[in-house]
DOMI-565982 format. One record per residue (C-alpha): x, y, z. Coordinates in pm, 1 decimal, m for minus. Each point is the difference from the previous one (the first is absolute). Layout:
% DOMI-565982
+----------+----------+----------+
!       xx !       yy !       zz !
+----------+----------+----------+
!        X !        Y !        Z !
...
+----------+----------+----------+
% end
This chain:
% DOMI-565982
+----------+----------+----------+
!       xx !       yy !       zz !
+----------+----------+----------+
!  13582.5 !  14030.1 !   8039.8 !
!    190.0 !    m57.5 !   m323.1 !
!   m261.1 !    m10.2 !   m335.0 !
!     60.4 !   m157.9 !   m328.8 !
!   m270.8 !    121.3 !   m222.5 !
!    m22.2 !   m109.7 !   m396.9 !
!   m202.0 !    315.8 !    m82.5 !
!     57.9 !    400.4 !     10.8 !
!   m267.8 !    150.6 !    224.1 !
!    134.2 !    155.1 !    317.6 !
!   m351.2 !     99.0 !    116.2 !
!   m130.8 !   m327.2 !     m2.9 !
!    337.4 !   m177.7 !    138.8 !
!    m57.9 !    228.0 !    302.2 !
!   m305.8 !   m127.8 !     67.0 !
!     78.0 !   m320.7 !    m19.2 !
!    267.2 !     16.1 !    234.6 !
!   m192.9 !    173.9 !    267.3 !
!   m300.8 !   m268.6 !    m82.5 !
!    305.1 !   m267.4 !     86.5 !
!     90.7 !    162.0 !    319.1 !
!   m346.8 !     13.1 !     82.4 !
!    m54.9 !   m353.8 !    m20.6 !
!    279.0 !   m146.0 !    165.6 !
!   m126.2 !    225.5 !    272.3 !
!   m321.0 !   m208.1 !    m44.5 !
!    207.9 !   m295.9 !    m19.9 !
!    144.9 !     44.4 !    363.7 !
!   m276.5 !     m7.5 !    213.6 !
!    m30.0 !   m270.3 !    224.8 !
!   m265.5 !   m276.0 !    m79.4 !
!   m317.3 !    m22.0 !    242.2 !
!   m123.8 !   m327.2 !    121.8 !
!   m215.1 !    m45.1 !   m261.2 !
!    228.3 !     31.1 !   m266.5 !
!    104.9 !   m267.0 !   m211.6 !
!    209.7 !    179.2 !   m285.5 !
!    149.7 !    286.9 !     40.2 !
!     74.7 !    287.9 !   m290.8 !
!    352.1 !   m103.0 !    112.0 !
!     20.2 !   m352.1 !    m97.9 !
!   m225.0 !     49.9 !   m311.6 !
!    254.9 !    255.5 !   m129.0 !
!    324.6 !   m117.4 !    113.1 !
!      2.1 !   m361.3 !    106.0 !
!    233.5 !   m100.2 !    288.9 !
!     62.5 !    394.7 !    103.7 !
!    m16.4 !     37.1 !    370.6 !
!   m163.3 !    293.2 !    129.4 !
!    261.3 !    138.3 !    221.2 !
!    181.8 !     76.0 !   m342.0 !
!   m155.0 !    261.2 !   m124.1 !
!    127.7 !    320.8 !    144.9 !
!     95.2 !    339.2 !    m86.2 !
!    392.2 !   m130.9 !    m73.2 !
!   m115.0 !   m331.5 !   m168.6 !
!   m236.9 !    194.1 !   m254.4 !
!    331.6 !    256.7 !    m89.4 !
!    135.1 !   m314.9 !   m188.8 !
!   m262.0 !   m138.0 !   m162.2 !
!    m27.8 !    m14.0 !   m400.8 !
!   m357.6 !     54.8 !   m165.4 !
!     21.4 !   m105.1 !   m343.3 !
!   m279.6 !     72.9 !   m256.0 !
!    m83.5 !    m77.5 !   m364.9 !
!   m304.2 !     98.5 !   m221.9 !
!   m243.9 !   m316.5 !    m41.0 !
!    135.5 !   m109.8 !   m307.5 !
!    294.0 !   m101.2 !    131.5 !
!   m140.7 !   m307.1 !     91.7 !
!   m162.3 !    m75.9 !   m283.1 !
!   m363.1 !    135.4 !    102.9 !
!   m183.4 !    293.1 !   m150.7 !
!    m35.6 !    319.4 !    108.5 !
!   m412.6 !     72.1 !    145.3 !
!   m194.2 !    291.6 !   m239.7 !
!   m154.0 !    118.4 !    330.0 !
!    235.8 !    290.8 !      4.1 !
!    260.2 !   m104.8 !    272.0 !
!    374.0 !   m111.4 !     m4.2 !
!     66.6 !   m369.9 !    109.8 !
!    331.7 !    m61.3 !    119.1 !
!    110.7 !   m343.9 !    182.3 !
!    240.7 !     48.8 !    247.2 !
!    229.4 !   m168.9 !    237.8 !
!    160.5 !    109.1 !    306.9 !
!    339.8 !   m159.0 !    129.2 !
!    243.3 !     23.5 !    268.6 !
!    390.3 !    m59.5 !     38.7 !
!    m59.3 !   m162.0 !    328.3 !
!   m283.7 !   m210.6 !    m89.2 !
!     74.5 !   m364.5 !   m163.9 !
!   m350.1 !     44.1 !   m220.5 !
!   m224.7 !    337.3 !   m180.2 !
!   m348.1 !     65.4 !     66.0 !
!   m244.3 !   m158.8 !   m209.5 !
!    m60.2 !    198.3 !   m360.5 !
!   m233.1 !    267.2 !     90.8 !
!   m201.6 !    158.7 !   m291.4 !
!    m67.2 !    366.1 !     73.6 !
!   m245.3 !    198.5 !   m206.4 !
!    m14.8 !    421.8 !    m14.1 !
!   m218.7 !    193.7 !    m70.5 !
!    m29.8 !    395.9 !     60.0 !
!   m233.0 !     51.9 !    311.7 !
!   m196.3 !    258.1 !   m244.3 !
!   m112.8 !   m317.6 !   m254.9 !
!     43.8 !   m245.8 !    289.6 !
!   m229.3 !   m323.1 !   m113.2 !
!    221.9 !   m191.2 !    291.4 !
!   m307.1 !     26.1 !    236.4 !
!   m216.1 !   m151.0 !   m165.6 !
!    235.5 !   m289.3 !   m100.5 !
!    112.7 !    m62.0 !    327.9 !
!   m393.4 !     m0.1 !    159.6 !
!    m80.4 !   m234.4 !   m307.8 !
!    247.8 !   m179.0 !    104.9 !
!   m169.0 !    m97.6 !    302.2 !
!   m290.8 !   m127.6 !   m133.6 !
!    180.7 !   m311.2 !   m101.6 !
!    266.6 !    m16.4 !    282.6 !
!   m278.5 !   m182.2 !    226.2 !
!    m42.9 !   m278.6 !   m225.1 !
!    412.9 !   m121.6 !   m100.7 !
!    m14.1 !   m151.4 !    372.3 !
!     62.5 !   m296.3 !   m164.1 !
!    198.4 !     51.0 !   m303.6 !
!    212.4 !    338.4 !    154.0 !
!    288.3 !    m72.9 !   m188.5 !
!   m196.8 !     16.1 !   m300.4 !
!   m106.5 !    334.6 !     m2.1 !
!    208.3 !    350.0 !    m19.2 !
!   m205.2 !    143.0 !    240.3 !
!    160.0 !    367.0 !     73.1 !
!    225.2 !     18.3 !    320.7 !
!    m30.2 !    408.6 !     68.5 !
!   m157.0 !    292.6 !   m109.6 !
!    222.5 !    332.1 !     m7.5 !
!   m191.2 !    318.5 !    m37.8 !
!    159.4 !    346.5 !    m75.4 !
!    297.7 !    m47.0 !     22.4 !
!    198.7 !    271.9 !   m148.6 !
!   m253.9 !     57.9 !   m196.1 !
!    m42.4 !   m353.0 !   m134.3 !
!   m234.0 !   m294.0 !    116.5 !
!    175.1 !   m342.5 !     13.0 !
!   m132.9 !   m342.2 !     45.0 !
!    217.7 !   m291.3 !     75.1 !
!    m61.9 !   m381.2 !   m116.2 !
!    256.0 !   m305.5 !     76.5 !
!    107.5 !    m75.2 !   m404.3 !
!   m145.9 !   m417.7 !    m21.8 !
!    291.5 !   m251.7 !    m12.9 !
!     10.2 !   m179.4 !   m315.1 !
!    218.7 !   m283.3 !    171.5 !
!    m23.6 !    m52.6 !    372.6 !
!    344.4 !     54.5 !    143.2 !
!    m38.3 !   m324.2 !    212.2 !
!    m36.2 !   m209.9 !   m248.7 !
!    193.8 !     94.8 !   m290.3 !
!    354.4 !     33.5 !    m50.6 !
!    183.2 !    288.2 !    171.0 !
!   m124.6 !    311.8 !   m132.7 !
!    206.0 !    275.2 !   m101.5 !
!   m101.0 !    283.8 !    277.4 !
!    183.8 !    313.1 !   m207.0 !
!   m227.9 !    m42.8 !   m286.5 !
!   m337.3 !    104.3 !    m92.3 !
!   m155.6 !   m365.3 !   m160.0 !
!   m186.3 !     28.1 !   m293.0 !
!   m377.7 !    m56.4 !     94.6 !
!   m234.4 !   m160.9 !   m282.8 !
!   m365.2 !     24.7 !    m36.6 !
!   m276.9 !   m184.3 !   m165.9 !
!     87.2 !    211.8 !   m315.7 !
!    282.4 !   m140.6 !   m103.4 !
!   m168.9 !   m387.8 !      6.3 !
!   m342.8 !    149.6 !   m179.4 !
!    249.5 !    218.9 !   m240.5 !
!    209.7 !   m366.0 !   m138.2 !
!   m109.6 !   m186.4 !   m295.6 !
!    m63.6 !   m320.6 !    181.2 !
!    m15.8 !     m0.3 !    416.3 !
!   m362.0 !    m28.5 !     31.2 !
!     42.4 !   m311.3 !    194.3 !
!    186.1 !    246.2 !    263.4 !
!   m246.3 !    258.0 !    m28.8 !
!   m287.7 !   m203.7 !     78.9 !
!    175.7 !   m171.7 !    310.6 !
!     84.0 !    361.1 !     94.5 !
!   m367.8 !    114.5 !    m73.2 !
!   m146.1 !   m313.6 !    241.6 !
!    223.2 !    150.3 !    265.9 !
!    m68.4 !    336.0 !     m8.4 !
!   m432.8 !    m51.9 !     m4.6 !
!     97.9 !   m267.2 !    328.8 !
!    177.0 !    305.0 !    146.2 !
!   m295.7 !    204.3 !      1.8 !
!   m230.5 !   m190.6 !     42.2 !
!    m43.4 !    162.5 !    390.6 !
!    m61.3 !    315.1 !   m136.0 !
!   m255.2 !    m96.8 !   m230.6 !
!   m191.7 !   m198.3 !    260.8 !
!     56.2 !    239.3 !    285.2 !
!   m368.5 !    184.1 !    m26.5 !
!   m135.2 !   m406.2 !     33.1 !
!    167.3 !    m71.7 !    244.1 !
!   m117.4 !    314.6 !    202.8 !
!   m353.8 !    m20.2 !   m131.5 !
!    m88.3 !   m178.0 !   m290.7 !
!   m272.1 !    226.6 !    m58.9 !
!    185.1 !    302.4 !   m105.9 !
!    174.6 !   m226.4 !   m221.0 !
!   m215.0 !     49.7 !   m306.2 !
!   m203.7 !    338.4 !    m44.7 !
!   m149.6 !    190.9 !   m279.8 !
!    142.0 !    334.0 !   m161.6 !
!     60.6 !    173.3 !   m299.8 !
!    319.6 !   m119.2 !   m234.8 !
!     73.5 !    322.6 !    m69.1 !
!      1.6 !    138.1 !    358.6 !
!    228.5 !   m354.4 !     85.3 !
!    246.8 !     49.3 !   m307.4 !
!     m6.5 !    393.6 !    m46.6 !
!    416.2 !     m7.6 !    129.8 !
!     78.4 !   m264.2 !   m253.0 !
!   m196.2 !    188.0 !   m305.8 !
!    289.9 !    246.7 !     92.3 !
!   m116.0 !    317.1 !    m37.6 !
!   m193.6 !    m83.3 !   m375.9 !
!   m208.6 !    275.9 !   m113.1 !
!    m70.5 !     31.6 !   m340.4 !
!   m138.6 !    330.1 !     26.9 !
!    396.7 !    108.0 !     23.8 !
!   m132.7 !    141.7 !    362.2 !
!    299.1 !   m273.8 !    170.5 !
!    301.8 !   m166.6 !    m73.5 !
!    m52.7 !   m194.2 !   m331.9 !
!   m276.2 !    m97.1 !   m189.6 !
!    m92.7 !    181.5 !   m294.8 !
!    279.5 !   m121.1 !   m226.7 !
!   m169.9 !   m352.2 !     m5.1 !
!   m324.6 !    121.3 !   m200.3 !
!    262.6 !     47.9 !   m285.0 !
!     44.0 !   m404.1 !     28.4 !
!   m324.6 !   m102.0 !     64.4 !
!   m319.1 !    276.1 !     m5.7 !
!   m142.1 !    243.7 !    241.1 !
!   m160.0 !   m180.5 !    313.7 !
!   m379.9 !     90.0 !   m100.9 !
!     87.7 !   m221.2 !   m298.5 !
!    m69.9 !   m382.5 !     52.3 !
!    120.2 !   m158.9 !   m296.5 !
!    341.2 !     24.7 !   m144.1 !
!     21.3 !     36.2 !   m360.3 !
!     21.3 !   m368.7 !     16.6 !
!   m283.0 !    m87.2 !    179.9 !
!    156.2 !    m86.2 !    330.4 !
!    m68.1 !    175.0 !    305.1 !
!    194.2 !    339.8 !     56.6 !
!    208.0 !    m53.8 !    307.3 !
!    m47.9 !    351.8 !    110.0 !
!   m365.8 !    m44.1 !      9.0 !
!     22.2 !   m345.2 !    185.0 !
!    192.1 !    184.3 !    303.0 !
!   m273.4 !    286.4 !     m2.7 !
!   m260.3 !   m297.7 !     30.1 !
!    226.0 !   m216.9 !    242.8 !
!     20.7 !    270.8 !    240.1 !
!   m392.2 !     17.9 !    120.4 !
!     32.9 !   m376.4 !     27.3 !
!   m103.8 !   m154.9 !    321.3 !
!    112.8 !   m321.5 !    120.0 !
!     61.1 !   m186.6 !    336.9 !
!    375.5 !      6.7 !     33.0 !
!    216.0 !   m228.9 !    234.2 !
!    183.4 !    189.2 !    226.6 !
!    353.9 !    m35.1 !    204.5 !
!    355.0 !    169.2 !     29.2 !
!    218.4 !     37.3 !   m276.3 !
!    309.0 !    103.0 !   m111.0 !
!   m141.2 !    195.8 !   m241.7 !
!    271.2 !      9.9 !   m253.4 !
!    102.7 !   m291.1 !    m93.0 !
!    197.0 !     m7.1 !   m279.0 !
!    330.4 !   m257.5 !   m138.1 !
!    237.9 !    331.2 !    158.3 !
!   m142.6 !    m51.8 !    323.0 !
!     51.5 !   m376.2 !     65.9 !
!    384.1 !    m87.0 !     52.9 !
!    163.6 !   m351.6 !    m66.4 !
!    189.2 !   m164.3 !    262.6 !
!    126.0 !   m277.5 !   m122.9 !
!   m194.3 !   m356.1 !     m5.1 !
!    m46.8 !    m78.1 !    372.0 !
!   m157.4 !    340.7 !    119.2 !
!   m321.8 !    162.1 !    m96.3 !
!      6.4 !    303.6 !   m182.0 !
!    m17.3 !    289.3 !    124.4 !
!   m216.6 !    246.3 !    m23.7 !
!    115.9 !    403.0 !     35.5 !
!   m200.0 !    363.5 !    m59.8 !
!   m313.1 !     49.2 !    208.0 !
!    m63.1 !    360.3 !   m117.2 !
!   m359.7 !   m120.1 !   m139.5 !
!    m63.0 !   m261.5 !    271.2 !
!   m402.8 !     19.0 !    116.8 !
!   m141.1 !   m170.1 !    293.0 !
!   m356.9 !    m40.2 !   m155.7 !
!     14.2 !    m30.4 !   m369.2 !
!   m141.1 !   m236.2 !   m312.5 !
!    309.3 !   m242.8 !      6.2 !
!     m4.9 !    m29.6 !   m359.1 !
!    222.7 !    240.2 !    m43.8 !
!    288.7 !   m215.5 !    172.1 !
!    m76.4 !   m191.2 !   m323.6 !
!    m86.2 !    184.0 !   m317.7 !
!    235.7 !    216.4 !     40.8 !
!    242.4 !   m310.9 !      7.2 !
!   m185.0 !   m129.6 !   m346.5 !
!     75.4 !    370.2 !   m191.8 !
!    389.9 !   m112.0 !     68.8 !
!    m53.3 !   m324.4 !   m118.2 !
!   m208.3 !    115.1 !   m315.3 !
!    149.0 !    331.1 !   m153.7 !
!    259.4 !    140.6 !    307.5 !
!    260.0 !   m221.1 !    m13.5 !
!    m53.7 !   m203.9 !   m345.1 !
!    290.7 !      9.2 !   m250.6 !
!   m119.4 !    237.4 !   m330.0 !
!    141.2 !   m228.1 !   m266.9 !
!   m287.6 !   m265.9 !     m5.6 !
!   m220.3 !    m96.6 !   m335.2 !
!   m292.0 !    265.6 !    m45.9 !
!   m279.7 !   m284.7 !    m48.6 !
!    129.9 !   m175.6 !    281.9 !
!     15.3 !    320.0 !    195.7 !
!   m390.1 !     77.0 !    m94.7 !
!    m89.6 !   m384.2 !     81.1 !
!    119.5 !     79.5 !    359.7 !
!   m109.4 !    331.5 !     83.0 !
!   m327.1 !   m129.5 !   m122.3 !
!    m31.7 !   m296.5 !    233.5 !
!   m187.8 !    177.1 !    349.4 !
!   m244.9 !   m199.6 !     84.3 !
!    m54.6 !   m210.9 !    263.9 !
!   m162.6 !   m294.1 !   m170.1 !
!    221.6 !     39.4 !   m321.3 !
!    197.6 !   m288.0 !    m96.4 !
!    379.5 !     32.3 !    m35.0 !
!     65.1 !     79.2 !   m394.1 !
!    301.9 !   m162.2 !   m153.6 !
!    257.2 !    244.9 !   m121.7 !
!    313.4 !    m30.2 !   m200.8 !
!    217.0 !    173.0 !    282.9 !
!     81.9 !   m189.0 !    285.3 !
!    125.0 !    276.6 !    191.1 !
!   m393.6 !    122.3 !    m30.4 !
!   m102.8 !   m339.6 !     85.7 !
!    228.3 !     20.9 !    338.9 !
!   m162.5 !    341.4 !     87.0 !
!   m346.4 !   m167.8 !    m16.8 !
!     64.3 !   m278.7 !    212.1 !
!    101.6 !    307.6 !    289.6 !
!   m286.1 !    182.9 !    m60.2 !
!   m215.6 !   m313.9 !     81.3 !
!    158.7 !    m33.0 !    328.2 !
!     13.6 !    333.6 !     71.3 !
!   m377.1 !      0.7 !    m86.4 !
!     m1.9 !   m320.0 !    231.2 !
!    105.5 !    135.8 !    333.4 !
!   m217.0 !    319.7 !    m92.3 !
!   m290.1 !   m278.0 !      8.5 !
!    114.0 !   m138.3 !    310.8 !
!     48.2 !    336.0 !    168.2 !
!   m356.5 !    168.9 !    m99.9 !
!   m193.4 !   m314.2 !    108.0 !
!   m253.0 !   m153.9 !   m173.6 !
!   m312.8 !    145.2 !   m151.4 !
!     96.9 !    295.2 !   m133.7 !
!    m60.7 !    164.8 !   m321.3 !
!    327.5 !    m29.4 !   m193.7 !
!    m19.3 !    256.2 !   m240.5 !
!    m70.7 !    282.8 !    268.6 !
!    178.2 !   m139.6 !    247.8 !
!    352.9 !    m65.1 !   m201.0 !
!    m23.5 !    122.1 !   m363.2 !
!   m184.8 !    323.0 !    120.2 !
!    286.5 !     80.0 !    167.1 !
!    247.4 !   m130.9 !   m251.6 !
!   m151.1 !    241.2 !   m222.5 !
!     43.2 !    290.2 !    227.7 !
!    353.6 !    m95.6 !     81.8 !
!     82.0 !    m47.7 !   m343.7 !
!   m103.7 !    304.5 !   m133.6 !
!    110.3 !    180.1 !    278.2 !
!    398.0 !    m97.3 !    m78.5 !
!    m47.1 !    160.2 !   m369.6 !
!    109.0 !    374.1 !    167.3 !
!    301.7 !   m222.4 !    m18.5 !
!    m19.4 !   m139.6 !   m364.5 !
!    379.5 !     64.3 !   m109.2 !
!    152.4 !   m177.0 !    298.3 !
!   m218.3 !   m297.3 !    m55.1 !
!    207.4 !   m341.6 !    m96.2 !
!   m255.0 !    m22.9 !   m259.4 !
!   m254.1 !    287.5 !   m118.5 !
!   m120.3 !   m191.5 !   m284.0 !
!   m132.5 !   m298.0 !    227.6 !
!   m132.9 !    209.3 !    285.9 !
!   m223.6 !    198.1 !   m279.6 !
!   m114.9 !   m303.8 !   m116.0 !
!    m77.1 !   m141.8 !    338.0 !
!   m213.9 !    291.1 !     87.4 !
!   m187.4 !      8.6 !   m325.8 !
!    m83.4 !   m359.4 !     94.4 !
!   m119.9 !     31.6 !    349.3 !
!   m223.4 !    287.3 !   m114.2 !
!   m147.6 !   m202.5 !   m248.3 !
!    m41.8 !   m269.8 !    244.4 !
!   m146.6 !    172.5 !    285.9 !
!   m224.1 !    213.2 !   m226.2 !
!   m174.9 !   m296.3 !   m136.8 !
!     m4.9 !   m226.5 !    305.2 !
!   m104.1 !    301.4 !    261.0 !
!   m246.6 !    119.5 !   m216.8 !
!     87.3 !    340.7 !      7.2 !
!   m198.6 !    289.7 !   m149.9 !
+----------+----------+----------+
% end
């Protein structure tokens, strides 16, 4: 097998060419009677099976890129993402674009990606197409794990114009409509779309029995993984740096009188609440839901976080920290900026601001907040059952303050929602 790689690592390459050889291997056996699609025709469209032998494979080309190629961005989970493509001289089409993430079998996280995977996979029956659902898990191989994952077409072949097979296409996601000036018409079509998409997964505990849909438990024992290691007794990841912004977390006041947001999350944490319950994706961020074009549904890629029973508000706050700080252009008026952060609550009118771009951004948080509505049912308590856990989210993405879009609005936003929930919940 011929390989055209775009990066220097022999080690890795190795691996991926045995992982390749392993999978067309897969990719030959013979469908049972039960099957409907084979690894085969999910891979490589219109390749017969009696193809693939030991001479066939000696002229095959395997050509890899890192993820950026293609316009995406490259996962902070410690792997290498490469898309890939395999073709043939004798064949009159390639496979499908394959993405292909490595990671040494030592550090491996692959497992659990792949098994989290399949706590959605029984809920796309309906919308498969919609959903990057892994294809294979690869483990220790040469050393490395690899999982394997068809790369979502942005146009469908069928109905667009004849595409250009020897290239890798550029694949957008919902960053680059939530990152211009003025698309928030597009964003909120894309936004409707993506909540219809999963809505299955978010329904699947009521559909099974709708009384495991809704159960009580502790917010800090539901949103420990999205606090992300905080400790601000230094004994984690991050944490102590913030009392230098706000106070110590035994403090409740700020020097201004607001609430200290590191005391809210110590009092958040013992809160109980009945949450509602169902699968999610679990990280559902703008990177993770890819355009494709205006007929299709997006679609939606990266299960590493997926859950089969969690609070599905996190299929939604996390969504609202991109639309409020992650992915909001720096250069906007400070009073404006304060005016927005400030607006949290659910019964809060809209405020009128000078910046229309800010204006734009409010109008998708109310239908983000919308489907949220529509999703947790009715009845609930709002402010532990969404803002709780915006707050938690929220905070959380502060270990990751300097690659925020904008660090002065997701302070602000957090300073509000402590205030908020400090007064509302009553906390003490």
């Amino acid at each position: 097998m011929k390989t055209i790689v775009g990066w220097p690592e022999p080690a890795r390459t190795k691996a991926v060419i045995a992982s390749t050889e392993w999978l067309l291997h897969e990719m030959a056996k013979p469908c049972t009677a039960q099957c409907i699609w084979t690894l085969r025709e999910l891979v490589w469209p219109g390749l017969p099976i009696d193809h693939i032998t030991d001479a066939w494979r000696e002229k095959l080309t395997l050509s890899l890129e890192p993820l950026k190629r293609i316009g995406q961005m490259e996962g902070k989970s410690g792997s290498l993402v490469l898309v890939g493509r395999l073709q043939h001289e004798e064949e009159p089409r390639p496979s499908q674009l394959l993405i292909i993430k490595s990671m040494s079998a030592a550090e491996s996280k692959l497992t659990t990606e792949w098994e989290n995977a399949q706590n959605v996979k029984p809920f796309t029956y309906d919308r498969k197409d919609s959903f990057a659902i892994p294809l294979r898990l690869d483990q220790g191989r040469a050393d490395y794990d690899l999982l394997w994952t068809l790369c979502m077409p942005t146009v469908r072949e069928g109905e667009g114009p004849l595409p250009d097979l020897d290239v890798f296409p550029r694949v957008d996601d919902l960053r680059t409509v939530l990152g211009a000036y003025d698309n928030h018409d597009r964003a909120e079509t894309l936004l409707k779309a993506t909540y219809t998409v999963l809505k299955n997964l978010h329904r699947s505990l009521a559909f099974a029995n709708p009384a495991l849909r809704r159960r009580p438990v502790k917010l800090g024992d539901e949103y420990k993984w999205y606090l992300r290691g905080y400790s601000a007794s230094g004994s984690e990841l991050w944490g102590p740096e913030w009392i230098n912004v706000w106070a110590a977390p035994k403090e409740r006041k700020l020097s201004t009188g607001s609430a200290n947001p590191l005391w809210v999350v110590e009092q958040l944490k013992s809160q109980r609440s009945a949450l509602t319950y169902g699968t999610i994706h679990g990280d559902l961020h703008a990177g993770n839901i890819i355009l494709r074009g205006d007929i299709d549904p997006p679609a939606i890629i990266d299960f590493g976080w997926s859950q089969r029973e969690a609070h599905i508000a996190k299929d939604f706050v996390l969504m609202e920290c991109n639309i409020r700080f992650l992915t909001l252009a720096p250069y906007i008026k400070d009073s404006d900026l304060k005016t927005f952060c400030g607006w949290v609550s659910e019964h809060q009118a809209k405020p009128t601001l000078t910046e229309r771009y800010l204006q734009t951004r409010m109008i998708l948080v109310e239908a983000l907040r919308g489907y949220a509505h529509d999703a947790l049912g009715p009845g609930i308590n709002w402010d532990l059952e969404y803002l709780a856990p915006l707050f938690f989210v929220g905070f959380g993405l502060l270990r990751f303050a300097k690659q925020l879009g904008n660090q002065r609005a997701a302070l602000l936003f957090i300073e509000a929602l402590a205030d908020h929930l400090a007064t509302t919940l009553k906390l003490v």
